[in-house]
N, C-alpha and C positions, 0 to 999 in steps of 0.2 A: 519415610514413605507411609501414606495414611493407607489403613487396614478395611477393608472393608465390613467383615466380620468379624468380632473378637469372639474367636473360639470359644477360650477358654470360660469365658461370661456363657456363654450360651451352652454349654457343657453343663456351668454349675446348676444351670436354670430347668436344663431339663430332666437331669437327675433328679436337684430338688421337687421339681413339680411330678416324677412319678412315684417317689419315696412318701411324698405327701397324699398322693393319691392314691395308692393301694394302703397306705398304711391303715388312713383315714375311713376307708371302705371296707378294710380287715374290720377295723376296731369297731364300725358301726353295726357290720354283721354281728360280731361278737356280741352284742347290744341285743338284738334282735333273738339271736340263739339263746340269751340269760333270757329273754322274757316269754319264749313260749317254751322251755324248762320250765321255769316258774311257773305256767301257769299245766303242763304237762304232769307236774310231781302232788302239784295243789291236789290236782281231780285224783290222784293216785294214794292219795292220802300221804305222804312225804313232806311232813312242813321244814323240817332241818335243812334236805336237799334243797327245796324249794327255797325256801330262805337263801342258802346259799347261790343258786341260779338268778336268784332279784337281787342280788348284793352282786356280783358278778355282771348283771345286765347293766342294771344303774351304773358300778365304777365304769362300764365301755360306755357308756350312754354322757357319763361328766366327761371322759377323755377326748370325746368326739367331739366335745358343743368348746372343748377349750382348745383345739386345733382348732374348728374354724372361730373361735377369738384370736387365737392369736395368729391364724393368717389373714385376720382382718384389721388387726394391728400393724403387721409388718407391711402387707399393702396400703395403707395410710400413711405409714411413714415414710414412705421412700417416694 
């Protein structure tokens, strides 16, 4: 008997796509938080912390831009 809807596919799909999506919008906040620390501890005179907050923002900021590479990868290929 043909199925109308394959659950389970559609299951995976939209877990995946909110796992991807809050993740992706965690991580880019977190991007956003490292850079106005950084620029918060700058004017405060704290260059260590601040350091730290720009090394913090940028790793969220390289995480963000390689999820959407590689969900522009995985959409392309399929």
């Amino acid at each position: 008997m043909a199925t109308i809807v394959e659950t389970k596919e559609l299951a995976e799909t939209v877990i995946a796509s909110l796992v991807a999506g809050v993740g992706v919008t965690t991580i880019f906040s977190a991007a956003i938080w490292g850079g106005a620390r950084f620029v918060d501890l700058s004017r405060d005179g704290r260059p260590l912390a601040a350091g730290a907050a720009a090394v913090f923002g940028g790793l969220a900021l390289v995480t963000t831009l390689a999820a959407v590479a590689i969900g522009i990868v995985v959409m392309t290929g399929k």
